[in-house]
C-alpha positions as CSV (number, residue, x, y, z in Angstrom):
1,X,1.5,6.2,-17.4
2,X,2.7,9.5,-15.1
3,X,-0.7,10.3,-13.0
4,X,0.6,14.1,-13.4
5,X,-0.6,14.8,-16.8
6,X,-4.5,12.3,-15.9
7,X,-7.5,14.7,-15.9
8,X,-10.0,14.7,-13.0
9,X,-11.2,11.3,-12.9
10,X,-9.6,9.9,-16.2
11,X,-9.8,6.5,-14.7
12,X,-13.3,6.6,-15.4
13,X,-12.8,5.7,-19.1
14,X,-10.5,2.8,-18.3
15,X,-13.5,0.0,-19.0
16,X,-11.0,-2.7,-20.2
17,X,-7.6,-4.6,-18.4
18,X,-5.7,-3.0,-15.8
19,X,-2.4,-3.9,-14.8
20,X,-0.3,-2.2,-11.5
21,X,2.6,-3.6,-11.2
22,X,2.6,-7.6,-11.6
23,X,-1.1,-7.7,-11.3
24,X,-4.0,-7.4,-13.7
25,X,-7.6,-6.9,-13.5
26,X,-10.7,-6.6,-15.8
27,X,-13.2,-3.8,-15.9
28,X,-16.8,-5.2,-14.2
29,X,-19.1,-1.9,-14.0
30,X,-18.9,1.5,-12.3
31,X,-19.3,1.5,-8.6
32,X,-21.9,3.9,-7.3
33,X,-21.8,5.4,-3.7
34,X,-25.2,4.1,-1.8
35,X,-27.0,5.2,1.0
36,X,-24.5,5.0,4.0
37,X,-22.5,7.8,2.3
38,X,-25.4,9.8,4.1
39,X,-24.5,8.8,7.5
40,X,-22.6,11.2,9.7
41,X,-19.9,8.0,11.3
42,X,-19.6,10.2,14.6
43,X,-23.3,11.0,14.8
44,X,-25.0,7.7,12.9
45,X,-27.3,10.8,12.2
46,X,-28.2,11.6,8.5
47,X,-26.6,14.4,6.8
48,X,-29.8,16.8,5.5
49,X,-31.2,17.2,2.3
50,X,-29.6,13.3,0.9
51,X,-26.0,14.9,1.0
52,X,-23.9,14.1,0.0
53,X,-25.2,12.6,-2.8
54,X,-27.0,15.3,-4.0
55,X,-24.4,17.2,-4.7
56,X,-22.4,14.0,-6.5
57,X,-25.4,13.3,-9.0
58,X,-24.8,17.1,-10.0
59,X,-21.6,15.8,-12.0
60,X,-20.8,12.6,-11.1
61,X,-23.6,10.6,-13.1
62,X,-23.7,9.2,-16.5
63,X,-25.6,10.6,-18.9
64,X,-29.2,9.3,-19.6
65,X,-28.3,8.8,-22.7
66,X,-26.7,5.8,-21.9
67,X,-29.7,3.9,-21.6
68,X,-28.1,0.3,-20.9
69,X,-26.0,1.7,-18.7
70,X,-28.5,3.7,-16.4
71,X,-30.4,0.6,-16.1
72,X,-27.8,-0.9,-14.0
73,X,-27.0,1.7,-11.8
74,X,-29.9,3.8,-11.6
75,X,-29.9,7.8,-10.6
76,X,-26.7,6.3,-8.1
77,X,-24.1,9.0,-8.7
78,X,-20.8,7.4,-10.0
79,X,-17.6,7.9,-7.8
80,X,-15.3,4.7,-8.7
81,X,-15.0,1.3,-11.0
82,X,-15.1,-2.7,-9.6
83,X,-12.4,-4.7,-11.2
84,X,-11.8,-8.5,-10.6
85,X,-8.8,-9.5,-10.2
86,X,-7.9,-11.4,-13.8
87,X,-4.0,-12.4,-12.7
88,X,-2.6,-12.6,-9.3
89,X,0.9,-9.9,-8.6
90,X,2.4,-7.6,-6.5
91,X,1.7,-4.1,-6.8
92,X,4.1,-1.5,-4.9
93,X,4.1,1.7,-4.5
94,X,6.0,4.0,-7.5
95,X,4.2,1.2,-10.2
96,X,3.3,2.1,-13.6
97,X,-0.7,1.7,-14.6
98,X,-0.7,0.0,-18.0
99,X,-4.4,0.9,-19.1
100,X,-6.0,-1.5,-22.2
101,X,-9.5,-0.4,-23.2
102,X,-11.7,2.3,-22.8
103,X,-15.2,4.3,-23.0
104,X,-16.5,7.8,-22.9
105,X,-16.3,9.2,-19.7
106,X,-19.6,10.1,-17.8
């Protein structure tokens, strides 16, 4: 797959196998971005007003229609995907992404 032609976030449909280069991985659950996304790392001081994840839950959270879904990661906005690691490989740089599987996106 060229990444050139992939919408914004595309990957966030690809909820089955993976493979980059000699390596494969399965789809566990989306990855939410937590608390310590508000923490300034020159500062250790809060950003104001819960950014910046205010501003991700304004498009980067499933729908609460997907009931099942919401129950396992809350109001958390969405910004990534956990694989395992299902077979062992080496991935370099200039690999094709072979994608097997997907979902709606968010």
């Amino acid at each position: 797959m060229d990444g050139g032609g992939l919408e914004a976030w595309a990957e966030d449909c690809w909820t089955g196998h993976v493979r980059i280069g000699q390596a494969e991985f399965v789809y566990n659950k989306p990855c939410t971005r937590c608390q310590s996304t508000r923490v300034d790392p020159d500062t250790g001081e809060q950003y104001p007003a819960n950014q910046p994840l205010a501003e991700l839950r304004t498009f980067r959270q499933h729908n609460k229609s997907r009931r099942a879904l919401r129950r396992v990661v809350g109001d958390a906005p969405v910004f990534g995907m956990h694989y395992s690691l299902a077979r062992p490989g080496v991935v370099t740089l200039g690999d094709k992404v072979w994608v097997r599987g997907g979902a709606s996106a968010l």
